[in-house]
C-alpha positions, 0 to 999 in steps of 0.5 A: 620410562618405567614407573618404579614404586617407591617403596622399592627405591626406597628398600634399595636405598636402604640395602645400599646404604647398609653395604657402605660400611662404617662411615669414615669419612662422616666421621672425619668431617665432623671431627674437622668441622669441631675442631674447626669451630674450637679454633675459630671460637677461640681466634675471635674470643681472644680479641675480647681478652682485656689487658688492664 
């Protein structure tokens, strides 16, 4: 096994990082994980709502 500098793990990282593209998937979980938080905000909120 050789040893492997980090510095040099850590450029490679960096260039494969940049060749992944924009992130869309990224973008979709958190557009989920927001919407999602909305809804379930406002499914235990409701139960709050008085009727008197």
């Amino acid at each position: 096994m050789e040893h492997i500098p980090a510095a040099f793990w850590l450029t490679e990282a960096a260039d494969a990082a940049n060749q992944q593209g924009s992130g869309d998937l990224l973008r979709v979980v958190l557009v989920v994980m927001v919407l999602g938080s909305v809804l379930l905000a406002w499914f235990l909120l409701r139960g709050y709502k008085r009727d008197d």
